[in-house]
C-alpha positions in Angstrom: -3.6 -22.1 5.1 -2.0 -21.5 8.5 0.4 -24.7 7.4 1.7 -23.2 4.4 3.1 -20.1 5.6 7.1 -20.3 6.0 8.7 -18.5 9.1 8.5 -19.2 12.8 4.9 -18.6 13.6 5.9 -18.5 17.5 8.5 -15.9 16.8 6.4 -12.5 16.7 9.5 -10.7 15.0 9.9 -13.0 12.4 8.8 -12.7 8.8 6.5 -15.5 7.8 5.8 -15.8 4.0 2.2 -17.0 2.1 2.5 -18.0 -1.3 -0.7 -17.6 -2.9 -3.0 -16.9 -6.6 -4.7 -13.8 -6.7 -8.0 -13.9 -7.8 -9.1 -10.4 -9.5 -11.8 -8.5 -7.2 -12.0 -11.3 -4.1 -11.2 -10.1 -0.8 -8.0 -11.2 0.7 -9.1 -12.1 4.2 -5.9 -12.7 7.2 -7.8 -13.8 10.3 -5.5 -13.5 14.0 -5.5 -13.8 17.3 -4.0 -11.9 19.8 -2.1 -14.4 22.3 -1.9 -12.0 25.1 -5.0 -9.9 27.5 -7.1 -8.5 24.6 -7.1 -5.2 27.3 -5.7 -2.5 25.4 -5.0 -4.8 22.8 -3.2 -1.9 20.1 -0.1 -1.8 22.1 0.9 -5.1 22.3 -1.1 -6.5 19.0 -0.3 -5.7 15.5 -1.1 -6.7 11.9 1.7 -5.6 8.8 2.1 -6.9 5.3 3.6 -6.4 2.5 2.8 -8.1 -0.6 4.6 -8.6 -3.9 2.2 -6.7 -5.9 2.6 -3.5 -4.1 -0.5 -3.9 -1.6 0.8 -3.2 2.3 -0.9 -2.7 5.1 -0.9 1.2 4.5 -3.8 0.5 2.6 -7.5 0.8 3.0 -8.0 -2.5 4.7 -11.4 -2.8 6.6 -11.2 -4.5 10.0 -13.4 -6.7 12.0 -12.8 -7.4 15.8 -14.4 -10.4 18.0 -14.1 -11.5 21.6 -14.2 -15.0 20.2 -12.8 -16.8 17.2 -13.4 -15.1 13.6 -16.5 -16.8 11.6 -16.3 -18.7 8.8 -18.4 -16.5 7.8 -16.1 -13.5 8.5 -12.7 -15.4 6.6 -15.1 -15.5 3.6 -15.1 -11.5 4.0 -18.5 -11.7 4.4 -20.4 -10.8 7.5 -21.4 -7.2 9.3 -19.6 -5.4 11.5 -16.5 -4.5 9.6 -14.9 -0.8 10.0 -12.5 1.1 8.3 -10.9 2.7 10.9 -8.2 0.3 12.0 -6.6 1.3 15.5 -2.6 2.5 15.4 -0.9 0.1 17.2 2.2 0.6 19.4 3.1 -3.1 19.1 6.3 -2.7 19.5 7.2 -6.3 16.7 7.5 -5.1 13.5 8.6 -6.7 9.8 12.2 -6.3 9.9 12.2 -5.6 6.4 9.1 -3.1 6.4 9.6 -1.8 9.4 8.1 1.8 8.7 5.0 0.3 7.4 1.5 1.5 9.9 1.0 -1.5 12.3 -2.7 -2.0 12.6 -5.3 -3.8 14.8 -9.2 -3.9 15.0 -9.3 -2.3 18.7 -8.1 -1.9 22.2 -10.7 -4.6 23.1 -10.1 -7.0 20.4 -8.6 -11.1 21.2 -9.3 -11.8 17.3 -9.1 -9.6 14.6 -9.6 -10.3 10.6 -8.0 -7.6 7.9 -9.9 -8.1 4.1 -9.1 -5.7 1.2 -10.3 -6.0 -2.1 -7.4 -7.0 -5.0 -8.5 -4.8 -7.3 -6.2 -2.9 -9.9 -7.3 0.2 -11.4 -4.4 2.1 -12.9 -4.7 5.3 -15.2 -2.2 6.2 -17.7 -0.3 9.2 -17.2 3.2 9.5 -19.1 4.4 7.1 -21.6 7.4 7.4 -23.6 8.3 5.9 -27.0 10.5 8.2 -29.0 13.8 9.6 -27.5 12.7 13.9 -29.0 12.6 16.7 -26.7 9.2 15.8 -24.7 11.0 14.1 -21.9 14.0 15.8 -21.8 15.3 16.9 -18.3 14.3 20.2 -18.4 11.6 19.8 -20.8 8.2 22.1 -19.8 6.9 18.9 -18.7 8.1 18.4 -15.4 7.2 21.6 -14.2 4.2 23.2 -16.1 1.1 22.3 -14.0 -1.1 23.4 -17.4 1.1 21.1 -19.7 -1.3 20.1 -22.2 -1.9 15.9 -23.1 -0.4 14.7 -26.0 -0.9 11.2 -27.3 -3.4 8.8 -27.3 -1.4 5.8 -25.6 -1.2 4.1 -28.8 2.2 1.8 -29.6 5.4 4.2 -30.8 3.6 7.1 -29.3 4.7 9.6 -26.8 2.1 10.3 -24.0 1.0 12.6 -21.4 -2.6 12.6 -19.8 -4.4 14.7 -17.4 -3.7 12.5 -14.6 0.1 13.1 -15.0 -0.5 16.4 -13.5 -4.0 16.3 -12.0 -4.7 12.8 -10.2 -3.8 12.5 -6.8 -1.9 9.1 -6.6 -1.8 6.4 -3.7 0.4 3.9 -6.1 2.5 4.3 -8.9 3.3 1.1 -11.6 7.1 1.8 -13.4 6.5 -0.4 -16.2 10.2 -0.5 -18.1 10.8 -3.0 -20.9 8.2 -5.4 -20.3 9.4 -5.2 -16.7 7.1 -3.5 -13.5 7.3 -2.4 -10.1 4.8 -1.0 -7.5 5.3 1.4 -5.1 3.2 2.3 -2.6 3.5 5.9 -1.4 3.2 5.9 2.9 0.0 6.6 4.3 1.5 7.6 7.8 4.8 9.4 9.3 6.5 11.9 8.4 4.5 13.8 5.4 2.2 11.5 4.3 2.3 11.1 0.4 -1.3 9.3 -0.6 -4.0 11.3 -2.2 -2.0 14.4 -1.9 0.1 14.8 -5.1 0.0 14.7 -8.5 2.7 12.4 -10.5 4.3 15.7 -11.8 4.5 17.4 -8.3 6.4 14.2 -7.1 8.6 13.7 -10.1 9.7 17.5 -9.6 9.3 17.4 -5.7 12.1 19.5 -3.9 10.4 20.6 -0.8 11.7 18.9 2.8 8.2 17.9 3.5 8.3 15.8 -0.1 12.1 14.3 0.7 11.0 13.4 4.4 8.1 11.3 3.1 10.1 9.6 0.0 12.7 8.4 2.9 10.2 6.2 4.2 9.9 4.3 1.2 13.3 3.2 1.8 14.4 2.2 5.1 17.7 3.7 6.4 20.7 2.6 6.8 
């Protein structure tokens, strides 16, 4: 699909774009090659992405690394050898728009690379709200009562709170407003590192340095 991807391919700053239809629990597969001595290839090699559904490459992709070109095989997603324990590289090209994302290769050894994660949404309800009464106001028990009980079932013109609002450990939140959604994908690296570590309600009430340190990253500065 090389010849559908917008950008200047020679350009390793620039942002090159793929237009694509997800398929529901296929891999997405991006095969590479490094164009430079595959010695102590995670400091001048890197892989980053962020798509349009909220997957980055903060994620848990699984890498494969070759001395020779990737396998059909391999771009299938198929194949052995895969790990999930990408190298950190210290490329230093980076998305200009995404620049804080983690820049990831297969290893220090490694000419051609392939990155494959699985698109598969799972999301859990946590808070839903219908009616404009007292459950959501701002300084409602909600926001900062870790033994706030659920209410709700999730049904239509129903206000809801579930367990995971104050008990699941989130990696992605979905804002769904008016019909309308957004993803955001809470940084796996940096400063404070956000995924798997808090609960909806702790980051909703967060007020620690630690917690604003790591939000920053979602955003970069300016």
């Amino acid at each position: 699909v090389t010849g559908q991807v917008s950008g200047d391919i020679s350009d390793w700053n620039a942002e090159k774009v793929l237009t694509f239809t997800r398929v529901p629990g296929a891999y997405l597969v991006i095969a590479a090659r490094h164009w430079g001595s595959p010695v102590n290839s995670c400091a001048s090699a890197s892989f980053q992405i962020k798509c349009s559904n909220g997957m980055t490459s903060a994620m848990g992709w699984d890498i494969y690394g070759s001395s020779s070109a990737i396998s059909m095989a391999h771009r299938a997603g198929g194949g052995t050898g895969w790990s999930t324990t990408p190298c950190s590289s210290s490329s230093p090209n980076s998305l200009s728009t995404a620049a804080w994302l983690p820049q990831i290769w297969a290893s220090d050894s490694a000419k051609y690379a392939a990155f494959r994660i699985r698109d598969v949404d799972t999301w859990e309800l946590a808070l839903k709200s219908e009616w404009d009464d007292s459950t959501f106001y701002h300084g409602a028990d909600v926001w900062s009562n870790g033994t706030v009980q659920p209410v709700g079932t999730g049904a239509a013109h129903e206000n809801t709170i579930t367990e995971a609002f104050t008990s699941l450990h989130v990696t992605r939140i979905k804002l769904v407003v008016n019909s309308r959604s957004a993803i955001i994908t809470l940084p796996e690296s940096g400063t404070g590192s956000l995924q798997d570590r808090y609960s909806l309600q702790s980051l909703a009430t967060a007020r620690s340095g630690l917690l604003k340190a790591a939000l920053s990253q979602l955003v970069p500065s300016t």
